[in-house]
C-alpha positions in Angstrom: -145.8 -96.0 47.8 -147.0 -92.4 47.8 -146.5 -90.3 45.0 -143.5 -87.6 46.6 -141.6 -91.1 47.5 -141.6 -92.5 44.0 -139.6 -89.6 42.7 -136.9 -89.8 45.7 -136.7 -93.6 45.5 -135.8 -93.1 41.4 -133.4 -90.1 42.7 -131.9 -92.5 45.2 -131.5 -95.4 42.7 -130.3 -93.0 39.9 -127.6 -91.8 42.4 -126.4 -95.5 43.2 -127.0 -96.1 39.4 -124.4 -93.6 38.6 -121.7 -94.6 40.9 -122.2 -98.6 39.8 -121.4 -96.9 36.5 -118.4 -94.9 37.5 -117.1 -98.2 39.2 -117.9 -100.0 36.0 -116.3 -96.9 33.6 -113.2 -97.1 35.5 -113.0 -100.5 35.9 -113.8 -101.6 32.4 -111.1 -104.2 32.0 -111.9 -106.1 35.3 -115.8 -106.5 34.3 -117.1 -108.0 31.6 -120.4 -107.8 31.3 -121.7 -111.2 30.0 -119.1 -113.2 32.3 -121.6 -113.2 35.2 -123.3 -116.0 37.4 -126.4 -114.1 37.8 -129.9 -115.5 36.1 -132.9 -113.5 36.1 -135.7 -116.4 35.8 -138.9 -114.5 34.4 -141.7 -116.6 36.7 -142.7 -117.3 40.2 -144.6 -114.0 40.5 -144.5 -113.1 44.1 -147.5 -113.3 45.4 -147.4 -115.0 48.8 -144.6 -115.1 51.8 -143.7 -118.9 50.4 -142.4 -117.7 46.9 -138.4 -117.7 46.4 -137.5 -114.0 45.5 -133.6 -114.7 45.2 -131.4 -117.7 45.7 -127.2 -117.4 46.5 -125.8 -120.8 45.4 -128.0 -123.2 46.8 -129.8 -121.2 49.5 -133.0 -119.6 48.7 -134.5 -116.2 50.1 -137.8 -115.7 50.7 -140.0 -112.1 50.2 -140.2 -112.3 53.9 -136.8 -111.6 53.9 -137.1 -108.7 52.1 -138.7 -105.1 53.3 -142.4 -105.8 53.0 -142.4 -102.7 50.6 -140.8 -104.3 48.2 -143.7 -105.8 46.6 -144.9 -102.3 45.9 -142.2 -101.4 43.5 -142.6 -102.4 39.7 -141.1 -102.9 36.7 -138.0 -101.5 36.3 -137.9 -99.8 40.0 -138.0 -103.0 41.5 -135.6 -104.5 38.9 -133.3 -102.0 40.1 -133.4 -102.5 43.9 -132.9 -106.8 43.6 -129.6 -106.0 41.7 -128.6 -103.7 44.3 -130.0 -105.2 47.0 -127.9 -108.3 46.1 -124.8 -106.9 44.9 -124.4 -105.1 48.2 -125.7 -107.8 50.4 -123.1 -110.5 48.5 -120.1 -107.9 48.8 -120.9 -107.3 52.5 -121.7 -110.6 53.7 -117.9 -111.2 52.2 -116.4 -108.8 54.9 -117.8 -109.6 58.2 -114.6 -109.8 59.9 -114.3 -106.2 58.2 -117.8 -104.9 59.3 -116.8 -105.9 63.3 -113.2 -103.8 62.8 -114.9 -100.7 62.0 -118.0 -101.1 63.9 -117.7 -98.1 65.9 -116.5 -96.1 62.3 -119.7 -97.0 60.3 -122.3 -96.5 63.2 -120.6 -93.0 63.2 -121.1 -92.6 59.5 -124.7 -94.0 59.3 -125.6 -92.1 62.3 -124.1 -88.2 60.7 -125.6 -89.4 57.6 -129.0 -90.3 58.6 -129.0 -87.1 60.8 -128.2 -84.7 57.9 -130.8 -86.2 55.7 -133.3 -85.9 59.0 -132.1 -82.0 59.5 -132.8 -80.9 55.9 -136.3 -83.0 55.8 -135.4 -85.2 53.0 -137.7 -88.4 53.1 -136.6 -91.6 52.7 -138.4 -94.4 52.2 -137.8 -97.8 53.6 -136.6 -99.1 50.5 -134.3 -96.4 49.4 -132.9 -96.1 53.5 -131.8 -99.8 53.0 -129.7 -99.2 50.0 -128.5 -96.0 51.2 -126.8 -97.9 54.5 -125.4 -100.3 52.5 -123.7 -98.0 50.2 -122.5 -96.0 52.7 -120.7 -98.8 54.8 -119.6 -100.9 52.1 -117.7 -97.4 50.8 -116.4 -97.2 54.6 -115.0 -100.1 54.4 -113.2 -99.7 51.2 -111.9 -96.4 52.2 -110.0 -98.1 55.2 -108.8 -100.3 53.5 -107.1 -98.8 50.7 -105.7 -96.4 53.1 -103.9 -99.4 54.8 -102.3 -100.0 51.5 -101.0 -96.4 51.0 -98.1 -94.9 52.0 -97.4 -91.0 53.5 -101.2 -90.5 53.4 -101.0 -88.0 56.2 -98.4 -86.1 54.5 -99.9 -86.5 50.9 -103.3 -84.7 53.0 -101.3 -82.1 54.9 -99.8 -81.1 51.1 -103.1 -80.7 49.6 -104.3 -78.6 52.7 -101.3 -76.2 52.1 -101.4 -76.0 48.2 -105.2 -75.1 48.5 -105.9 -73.1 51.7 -107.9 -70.3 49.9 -110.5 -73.2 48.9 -110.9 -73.5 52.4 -111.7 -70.2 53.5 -115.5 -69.3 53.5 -118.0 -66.4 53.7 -120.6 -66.2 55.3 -122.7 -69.1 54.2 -126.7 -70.3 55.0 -128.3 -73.3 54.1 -131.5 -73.2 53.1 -135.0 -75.0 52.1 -137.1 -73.4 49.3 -140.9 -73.1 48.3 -140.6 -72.0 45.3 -144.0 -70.2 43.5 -145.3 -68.4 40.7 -148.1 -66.6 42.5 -147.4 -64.2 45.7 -151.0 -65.0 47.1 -150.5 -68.5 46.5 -147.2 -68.2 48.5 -149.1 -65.9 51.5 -152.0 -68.4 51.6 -149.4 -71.3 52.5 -147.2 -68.8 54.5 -150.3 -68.5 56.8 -151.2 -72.2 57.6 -147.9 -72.4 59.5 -147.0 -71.7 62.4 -143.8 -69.3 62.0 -142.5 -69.7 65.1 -143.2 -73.4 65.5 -142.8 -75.1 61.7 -140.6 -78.1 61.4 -138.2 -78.6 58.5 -140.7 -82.1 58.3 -143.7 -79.9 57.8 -142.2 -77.4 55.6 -140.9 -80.2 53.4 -144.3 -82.0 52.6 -145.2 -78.4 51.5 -142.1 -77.7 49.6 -143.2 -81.3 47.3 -146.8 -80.5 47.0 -146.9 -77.0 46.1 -143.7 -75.8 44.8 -143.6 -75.2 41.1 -140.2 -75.7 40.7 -139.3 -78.9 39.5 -136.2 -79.3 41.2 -137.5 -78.1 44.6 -140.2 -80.6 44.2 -137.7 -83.4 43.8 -135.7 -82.5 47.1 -138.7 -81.2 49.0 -137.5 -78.3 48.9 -133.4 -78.9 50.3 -132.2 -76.2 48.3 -128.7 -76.3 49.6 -126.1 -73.4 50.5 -125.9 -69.7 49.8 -122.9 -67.7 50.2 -122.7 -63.5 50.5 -120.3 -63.7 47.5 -123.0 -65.6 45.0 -125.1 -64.5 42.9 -128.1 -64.0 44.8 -126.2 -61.3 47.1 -129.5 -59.5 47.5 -131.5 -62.4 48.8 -128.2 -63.5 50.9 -128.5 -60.1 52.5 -131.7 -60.3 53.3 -132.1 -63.8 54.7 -128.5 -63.1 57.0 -130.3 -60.7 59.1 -132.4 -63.1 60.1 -131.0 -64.0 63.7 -133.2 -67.0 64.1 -133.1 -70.5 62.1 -136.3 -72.1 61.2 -139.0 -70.7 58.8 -139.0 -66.9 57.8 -142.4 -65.1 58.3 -142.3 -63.3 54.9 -142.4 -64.0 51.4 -138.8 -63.0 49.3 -138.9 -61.9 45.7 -136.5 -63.6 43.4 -136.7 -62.1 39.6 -140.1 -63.6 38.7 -140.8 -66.1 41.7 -142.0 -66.3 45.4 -140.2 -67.9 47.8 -141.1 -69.4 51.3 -137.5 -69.8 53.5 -137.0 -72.3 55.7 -133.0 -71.6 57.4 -131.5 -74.2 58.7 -127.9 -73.6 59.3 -126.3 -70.6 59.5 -122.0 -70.9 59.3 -120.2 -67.4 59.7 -117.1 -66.7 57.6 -113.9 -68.5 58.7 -111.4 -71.0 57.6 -111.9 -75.0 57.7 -109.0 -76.2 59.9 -106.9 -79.7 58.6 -108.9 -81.7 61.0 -112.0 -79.8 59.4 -111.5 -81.5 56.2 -108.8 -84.2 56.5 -111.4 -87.3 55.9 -112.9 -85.3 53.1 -109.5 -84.8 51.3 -108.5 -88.4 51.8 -111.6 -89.6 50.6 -111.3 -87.5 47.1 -107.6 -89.0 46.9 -108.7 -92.5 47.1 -112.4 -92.3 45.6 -111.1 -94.2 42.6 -108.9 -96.6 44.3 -112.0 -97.0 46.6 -114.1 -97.9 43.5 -111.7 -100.2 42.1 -111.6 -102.3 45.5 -115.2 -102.7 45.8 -115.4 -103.6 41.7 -112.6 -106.2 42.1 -114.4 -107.5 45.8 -117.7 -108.1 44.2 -116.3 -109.3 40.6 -114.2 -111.8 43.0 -117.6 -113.1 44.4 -119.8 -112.9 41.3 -117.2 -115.5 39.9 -117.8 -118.2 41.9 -121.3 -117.5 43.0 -124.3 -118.4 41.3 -127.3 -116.3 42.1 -130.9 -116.7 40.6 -133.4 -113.8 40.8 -136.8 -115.1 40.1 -139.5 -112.7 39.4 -141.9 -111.9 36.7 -143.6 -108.1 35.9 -146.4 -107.0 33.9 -145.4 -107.5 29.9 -141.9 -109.0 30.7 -140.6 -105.5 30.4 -138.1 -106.1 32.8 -136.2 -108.3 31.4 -136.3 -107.3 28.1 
């Protein structure tokens, strides 16, 4: 796996780390932790397409079956993606019936998804795209169906949208891509190997990894996010605004001590999100932990009476120590 994709696929895993521990904080009572039919068997190194990876109850999985990258990952990376990798595909394969419902709703969700992390030239690796579309409709599914089991949701929405109407007023906003640099000839000298005019968010983001000395930007090649005209960057706002065009700017902007290389890619004039705007976002942060609770209680239902094997073996046995 190349080196920029290493740190996005630990992002990716820390992020689905963190909400398997928000499931498992709030649902500390319905989990125990050593009451689980799940045996990590420390042998079998895979080495060839005949080795059993995984087996669910009696039927055993092959690494054929798996994304041929898999066998790239080690230690506790690859640790990390079996556990995931089974816990969503166990919890899934339980709601099939669910998964042809709302067809239609999760290729919309996948689809917006994918497309936002496309526009803002995040990389993905094979790996981490597979856990991502998992994730996203095995949340889906949740979400519809603790909304079945709850009543006036539409008017419990439309109060939240009237109580808080000044949250959803915006300025003028932009959303930008950063390379971020110490030196200003360093930052002209990569300026100049683009094309301004031409310069994909694709290209710019390869650039934003390699050469920004930002940390942060490095991590999320370069996605920097959204600036408003009331932040505290005004100055910069200002001066990327007049900008008519979206795409890469053909200067170099000073920031207190750094350079920065702008790539624009939206730009959202001051208004007001309407209740349609928003209504899916407000329901989802009114059920997120009933959400949570439902896929905890799915899986822990599952885990019960299912006995799954993981065999596998890593350099020094760290990963199951």
């Amino acid at each position: 796996m190349k080196k920029r994709n290493k740190f996005l696929f630990l992002g990716t895993l820390v992020l689905i780390f963190s909400i398997g521990c928000s499931n498992e904080k709030e649902n500390k009572n319905l989990v125990e932790k050593n009451n689980t039919n799940i045996t990590l068997i420390n042998e079998l190194k895979p080495i060839s397409n005949s080795k059993t990876v995984y087996s669910i109850d009696t039927k055993n999985y092959k690494i054929d079956t798996l994304p041929k990258n898999y066998l790239k990952l080690t230690g506790k990376k690859r640790k990390i993606f079996l556990d995931f990798y089974i816990k969503y595909k166990l919890t899934l394969d339980s709601l099939k019936e669910e998964q042809k419902e709302y067809k239609n709703l999760l290729d919309k969700k996948i689809k917006t998804e994918l497309e936002k992390i496309d526009y803002r030239g995040i990389n993905q690796s094979e790996l981490e795209k597979i856990l991502y579309i998992q994730r996203l409709k095995l949340e889906k599914i949740a979400l519809k169906e603790v909304e079945k089991q709850e009543e006036n949701l539409t008017k419990r929405v439309e109060q939240v949208y009237e109580r808080n109407q000044n949250k959803f007023k915006y300025p003028n906003t932009v959303e930008l891509s950063f390379i971020v640099l110490k030196d200003k000839k360093k930052a002209l000298s990569i300026l100049n190997q683009m094309d301004i005019k031409n310069t994909k968010i694709s290209e710019f983001s390869l650039l934003a990894n390699k050469n920004s000395t930002d940390k942060k930007s490095r991590f999320t090649n370069g996605y920097a996010g959204y600036m408003t005209e009331s932040s505290a960057g005004s100055k910069l706002f200002n001066i990327i605004w007049k900008y008519n065009k979206l795409g890469l700017i053909g200067e170099v902007l000073e920031k207190k001590d750094k350079f920065l290389l702008v790539f624009i890619l939206k730009k959202i004039k001051a208004g007001k999100r309407t209740l349609s705007d928003v209504s899916e976002e407000i329901k989802e942060k009114l059920l997120h932990k009933k959400r949570n609770i439902w896929i905890a209680k799915r899986y822990q239902k599952i885990i019960n009476s299912t006995k799954v094997k993981i065999y596998d073996s890593f350099e020094n046995n760290q990963t199951f120590k």
